[in-house]
Every structure is written in C-alpha cells, then in structure tokens.
N, C-alpha and C positions, 0 to 999 in steps of 0.2 A: 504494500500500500504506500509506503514512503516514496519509492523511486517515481511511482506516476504520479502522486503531489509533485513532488520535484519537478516532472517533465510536466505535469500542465502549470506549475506554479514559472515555468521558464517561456512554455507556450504564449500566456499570459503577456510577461514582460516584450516580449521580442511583437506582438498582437500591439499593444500601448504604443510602441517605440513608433511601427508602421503606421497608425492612425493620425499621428503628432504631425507628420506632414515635414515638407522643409522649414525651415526657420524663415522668419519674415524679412525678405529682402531691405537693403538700409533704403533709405531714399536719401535723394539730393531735391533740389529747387532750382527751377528754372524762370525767371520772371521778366518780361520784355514788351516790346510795342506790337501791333499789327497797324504800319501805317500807308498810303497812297502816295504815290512820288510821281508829280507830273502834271500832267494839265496845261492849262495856260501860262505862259510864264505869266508873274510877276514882275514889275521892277520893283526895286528897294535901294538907294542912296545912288541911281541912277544906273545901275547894273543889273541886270535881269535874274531874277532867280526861280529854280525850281519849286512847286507846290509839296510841302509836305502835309498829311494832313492825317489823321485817327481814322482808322477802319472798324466797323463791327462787321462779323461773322464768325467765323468756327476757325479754331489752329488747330490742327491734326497734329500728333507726334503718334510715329510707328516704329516700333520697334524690331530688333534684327530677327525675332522670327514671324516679323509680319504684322502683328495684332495692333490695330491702329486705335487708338483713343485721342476721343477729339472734345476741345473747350469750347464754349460758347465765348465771345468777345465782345464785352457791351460797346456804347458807342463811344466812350473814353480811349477804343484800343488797346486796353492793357491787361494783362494777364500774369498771375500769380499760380504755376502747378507745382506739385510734388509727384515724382516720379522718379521708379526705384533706378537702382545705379546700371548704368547702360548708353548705350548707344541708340540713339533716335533719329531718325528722318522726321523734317519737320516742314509743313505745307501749310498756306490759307486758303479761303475761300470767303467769299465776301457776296452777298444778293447784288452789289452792283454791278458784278461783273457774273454777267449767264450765258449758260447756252440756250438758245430758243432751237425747242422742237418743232415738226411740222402742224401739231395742233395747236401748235401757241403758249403750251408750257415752258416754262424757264427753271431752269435747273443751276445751282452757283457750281464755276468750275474750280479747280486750283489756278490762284493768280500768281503764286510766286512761286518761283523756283524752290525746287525743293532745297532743302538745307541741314547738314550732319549736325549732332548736338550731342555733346559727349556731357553727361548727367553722372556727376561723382557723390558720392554718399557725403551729407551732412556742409554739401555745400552748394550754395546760391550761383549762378550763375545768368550774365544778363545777354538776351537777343534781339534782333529787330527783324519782323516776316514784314518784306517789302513787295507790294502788288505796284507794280507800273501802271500808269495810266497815261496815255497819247491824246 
C-alpha cells in the first residue's frame, strides 16, 4: 500500500506542476504618437512646412508568431501598451484613409509602413506610426 501512495502521491505532484502552465511573461511598454504628415504645405517665418497632425484609428503590433493585437487610438493620437518582451511589427490604420469597394463600402487600410519594435521587459520605450498624406 505504501509504494502506490508514493506513486500516486508523485502522480499528483508532476499533474500540479503540468497544470501551472509557463510562468507569466515580463512585459515592457511601449508608448508613442499615431500622426499624418503632409497635406498642404504650410508657411511659417516665410519657409514652407510640412502638416503634422494627430490621427485616431487602430495601431496593430504583431508579433513573430503572427498573432496580431491591435489598440484603438482616440483622436489625441497617443497611445500607452504593455506588451510582453519580444519583437513586434507595428502598423496603422486610420477611417480617413479606405479602400472603397464596388458596393460603396469603405474599409481602413494600413497607412504606414510597417515598422520593427523590439519591446524589453520593465522598460518604456517611445515611437511614432506615420501615415503620409498627399
């Protein structure tokens, strides 16, 4: 009777251990603008300058086995995520700029190129997702 207490009281443990799952990845921070660059020039102290200006929509970060999570972007354009330690692809999309389908729907595409973002545990890092506008 002892040795199979033993062996289910080992059962047991090794059953615990597998349920526990991996330990919870660290996070870092990543915190940045989603702006529009472009338009009409401006002048300013007689030299013409580009339009910068705040975007809302959605900032996508995908990570290297694909799994995309994406932020809503109110109309301030800024954004504050925590996401764990990795490598990210990072895209925008913004309602002003869509694609129109044949029945008249509008769909937002990605406006900015995508862009690498190396996300270190326990530390902040800052970026800018830039959509061109002509």
């Amino acid at each position: 009777m002892r040795l199979r207490t033993g062996v289910l009281l080992a059962g047991v443990a090794m059953a615990a251990v597998a349920c526990r799952g991996a330990a919870p990845r660290a996070t870092g921070t990543v915190e940045g603008t989603f702006e529009g660059v472009g338009g009409p020039a401006i002048v300013e102290n007689g030299k013409p300058q580009t339009q910068v200006f705040p975007l809302s929509g959605t900032v996508t970060f995908t990570d290297a086995a694909g799994h995309a999570t994406p932020f809503a972007i109110g109309p301030a354009g800024t954004f504050s995520v925590r996401l764990a330690a990795g490598t990210y692809s990072v895209s925008g999309r913004t309602p002003s700029i869509s694609e129109v389908s044949n029945d008249g729907t509008s769909t937002p595409i990605p406006c900015s190129l995508p862009q690498s973002v190396q996300v270190h545990p326990r530390q902040t890092m800052r970026i800018a997702i830039i959509c061109p506008y002509s």
